[in-house]
C-alpha positions in Angstrom: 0.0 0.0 0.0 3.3 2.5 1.0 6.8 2.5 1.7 8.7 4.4 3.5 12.2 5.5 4.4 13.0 6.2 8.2 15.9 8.5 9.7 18.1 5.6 9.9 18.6 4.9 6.0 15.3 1.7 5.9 12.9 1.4 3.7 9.9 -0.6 4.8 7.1 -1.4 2.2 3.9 -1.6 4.1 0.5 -3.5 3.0 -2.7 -5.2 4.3 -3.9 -8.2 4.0 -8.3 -9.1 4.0 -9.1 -12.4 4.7 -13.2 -12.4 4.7 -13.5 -15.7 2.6 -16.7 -16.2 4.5 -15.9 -17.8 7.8 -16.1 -15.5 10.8 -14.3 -13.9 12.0 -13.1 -11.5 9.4 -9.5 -10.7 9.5 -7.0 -7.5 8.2 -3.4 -8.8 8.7 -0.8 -5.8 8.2 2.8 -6.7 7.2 5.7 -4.6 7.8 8.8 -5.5 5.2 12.1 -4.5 5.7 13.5 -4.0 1.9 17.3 -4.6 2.9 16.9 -6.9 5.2 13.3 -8.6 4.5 12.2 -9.1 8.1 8.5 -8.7 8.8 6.3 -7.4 11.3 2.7 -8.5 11.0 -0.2 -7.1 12.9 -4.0 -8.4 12.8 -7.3 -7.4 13.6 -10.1 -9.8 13.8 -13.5 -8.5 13.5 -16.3 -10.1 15.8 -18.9 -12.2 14.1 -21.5 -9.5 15.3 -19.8 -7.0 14.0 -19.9 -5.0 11.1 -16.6 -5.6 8.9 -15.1 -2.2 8.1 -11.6 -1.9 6.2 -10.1 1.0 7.7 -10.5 0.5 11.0 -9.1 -3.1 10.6 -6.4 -1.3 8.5 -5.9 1.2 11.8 -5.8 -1.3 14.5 -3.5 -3.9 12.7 -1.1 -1.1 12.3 -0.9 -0.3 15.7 -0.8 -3.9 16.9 2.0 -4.3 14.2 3.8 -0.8 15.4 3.6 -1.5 19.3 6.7 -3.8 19.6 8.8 -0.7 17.8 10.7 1.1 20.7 10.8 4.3 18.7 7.9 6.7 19.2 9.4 9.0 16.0 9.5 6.3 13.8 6.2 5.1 14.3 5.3 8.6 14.1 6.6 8.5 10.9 4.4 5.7 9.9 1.7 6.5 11.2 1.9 9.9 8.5 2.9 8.2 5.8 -0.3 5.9 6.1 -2.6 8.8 6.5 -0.8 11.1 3.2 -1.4 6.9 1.3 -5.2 7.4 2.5 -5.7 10.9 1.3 -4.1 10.4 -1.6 -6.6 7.5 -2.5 
């Protein structure tokens, strides 16, 4: 969906994932990429079967869930920026 290049020289290429093949619970799975060194972070968010299944809040809470074991508050700051300039931008 974006990628983005942090202070310390790393580029990280950053996308979600739906998985609503029919079987509840829904799921958004974000994944975190490292383009040097290909490590990944994933974060999911799993809607309840009650509820209604909305993208961008899944997209929201599965970044934050992917971001939380970061120790650096700028650079999730940072990512957190370049998702909302991806959103605007459509």
């Amino acid at each position: 969906m974006f990628e983005i290049c942090l202070q310390n020289g790393n580029s990280y290429k950053v996308s979600f994932v739906y998985d609503y093949t029919g079987n509840h619970p829904y799921a958004t799975h974000c994944v975190i990429k490292n383009v040097k060194t290909e490590k990944i972070i994933k974060g999911s968010a799993f809607c309840n079967p009650y509820d209604q299944f909305c993208k961008s809040f899944g997209r929201k809470l599965a970044l934050q869930r992917a971001l939380c074991w970061w120790s650096d508050k700028f650079d999730r700051t940072m990512f957190w920026q370049a998702y909302w300039e991806a959103i605007y931008q459509g």
